[in-house]
PLY file of the C-alpha trace (Angstrom):
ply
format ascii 1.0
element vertex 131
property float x
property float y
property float z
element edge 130
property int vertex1
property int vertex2
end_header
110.95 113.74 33.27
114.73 113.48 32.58
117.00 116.13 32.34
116.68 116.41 28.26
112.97 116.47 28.27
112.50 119.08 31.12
114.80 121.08 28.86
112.55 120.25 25.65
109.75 121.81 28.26
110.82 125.00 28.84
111.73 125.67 24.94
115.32 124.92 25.66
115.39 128.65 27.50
116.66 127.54 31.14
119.92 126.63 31.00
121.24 123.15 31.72
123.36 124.26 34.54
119.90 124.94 36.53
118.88 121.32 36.02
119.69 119.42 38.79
119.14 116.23 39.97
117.49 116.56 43.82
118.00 113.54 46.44
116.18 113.90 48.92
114.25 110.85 50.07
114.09 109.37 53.25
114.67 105.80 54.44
110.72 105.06 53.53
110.89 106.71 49.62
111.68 104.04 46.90
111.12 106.78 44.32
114.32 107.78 42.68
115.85 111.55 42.59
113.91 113.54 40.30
115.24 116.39 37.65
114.15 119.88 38.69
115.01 123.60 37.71
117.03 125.04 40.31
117.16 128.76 40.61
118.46 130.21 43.96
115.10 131.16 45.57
113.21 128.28 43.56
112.46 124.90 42.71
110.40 123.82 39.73
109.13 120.57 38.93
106.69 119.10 35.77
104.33 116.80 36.38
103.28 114.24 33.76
100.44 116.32 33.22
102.26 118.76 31.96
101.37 121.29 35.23
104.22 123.20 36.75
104.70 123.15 40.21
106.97 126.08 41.73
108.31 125.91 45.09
109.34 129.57 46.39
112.19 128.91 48.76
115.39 129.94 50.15
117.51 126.77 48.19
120.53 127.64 50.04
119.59 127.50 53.41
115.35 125.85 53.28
115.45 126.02 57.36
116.29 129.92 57.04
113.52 130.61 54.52
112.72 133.67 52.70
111.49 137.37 53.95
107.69 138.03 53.94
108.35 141.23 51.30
110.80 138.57 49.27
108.03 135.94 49.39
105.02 138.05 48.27
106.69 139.51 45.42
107.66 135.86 43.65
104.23 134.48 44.45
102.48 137.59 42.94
104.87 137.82 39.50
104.41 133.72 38.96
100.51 134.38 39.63
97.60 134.39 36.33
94.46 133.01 35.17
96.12 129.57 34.69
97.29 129.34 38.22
95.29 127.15 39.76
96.80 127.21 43.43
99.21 129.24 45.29
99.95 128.75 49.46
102.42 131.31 51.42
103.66 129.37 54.35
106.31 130.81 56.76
109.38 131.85 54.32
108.02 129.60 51.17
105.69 129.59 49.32
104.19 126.95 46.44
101.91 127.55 43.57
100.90 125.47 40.61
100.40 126.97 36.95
100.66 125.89 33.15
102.04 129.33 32.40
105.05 129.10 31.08
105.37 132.92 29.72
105.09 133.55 34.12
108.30 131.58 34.63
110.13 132.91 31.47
108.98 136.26 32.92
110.04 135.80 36.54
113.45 133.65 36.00
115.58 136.79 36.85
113.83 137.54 39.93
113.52 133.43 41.07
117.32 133.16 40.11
117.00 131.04 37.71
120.00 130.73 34.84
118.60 131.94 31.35
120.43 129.68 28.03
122.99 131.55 26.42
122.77 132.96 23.30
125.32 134.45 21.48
123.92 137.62 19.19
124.56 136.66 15.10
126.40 139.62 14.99
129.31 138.67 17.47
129.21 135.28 15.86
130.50 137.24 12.77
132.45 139.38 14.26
134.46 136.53 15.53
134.27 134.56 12.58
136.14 138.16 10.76
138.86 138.31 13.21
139.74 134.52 12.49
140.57 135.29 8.86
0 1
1 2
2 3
3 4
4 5
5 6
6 7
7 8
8 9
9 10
10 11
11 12
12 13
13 14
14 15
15 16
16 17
17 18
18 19
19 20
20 21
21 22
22 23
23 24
24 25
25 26
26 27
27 28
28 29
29 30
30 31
31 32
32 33
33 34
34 35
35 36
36 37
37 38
38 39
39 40
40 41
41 42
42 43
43 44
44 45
45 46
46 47
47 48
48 49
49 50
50 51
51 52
52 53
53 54
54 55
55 56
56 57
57 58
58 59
59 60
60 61
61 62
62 63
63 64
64 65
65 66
66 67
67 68
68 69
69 70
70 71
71 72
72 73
73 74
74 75
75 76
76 77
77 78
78 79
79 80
80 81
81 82
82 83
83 84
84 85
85 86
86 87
87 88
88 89
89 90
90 91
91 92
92 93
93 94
94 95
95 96
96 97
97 98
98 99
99 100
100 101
101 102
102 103
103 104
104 105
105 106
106 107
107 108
108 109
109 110
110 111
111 112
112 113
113 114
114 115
115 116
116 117
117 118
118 119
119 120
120 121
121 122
122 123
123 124
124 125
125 126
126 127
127 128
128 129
129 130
């Protein structure tokens, strides 16, 4: 998926700042970089399925990893019926869903960037102090 249909996936509610383009291949991979939403203690990725695959990591620092408490608490708000596998390694965790109402509901607490929106009443508020 590009960077305008992964948007088009999540009901244009992530913001396109947390769409990023990840390179990280080695010498062997003759894939190219793919688009994923970057929060700062997650990585999510669509596959052409349409399944979404969440990686629970520290982004910042992936050696360092994440606390056990820290860890436990994403896996267990991004888990529901529709999840159809979730692993807790040391400091990540990954799990696979088709929920998207889970994500929406856990973007705060992966770090995710929300889509502005700007409330109709400041949009006429403004428009009054133009005039």
């Amino acid at each position: 998926m590009n960077k305008q249909e992964l948007f088009e996936f999540f009901d244009k509610k992530i913001s396109k700042l947390a769409i990023q383009q990840i390179e990280e291949r080695d010498e062997w991979d003759a894939e190219p970089p793919e688009w994923v939403v970057v929060g700062k203690t997650a990585r999510i990725t669509v596959d052409d399925n349409g399944e979404i695959d969440v990686f629970v990591c520290n982004h910042a620092d992936l050696s360092e990893g994440l606390g056990t408490l820290a860890l436990r608490n994403r896996l267990e708000a991004l888990k529901s019926p529709s999840a159809r596998m979730a692993v807790e390694l040391n400091g990540e965790g990954y799990i696979k869903t088709r929920d998207k109402q889970k994500i929406y509901d856990a973007m705060s607490l992966l770090g995710i960037r929300k889509k502005r929106t700007i409330s109709r009443e400041l949009v006429e508020r403004m428009k009054n102090a133009r005039k």
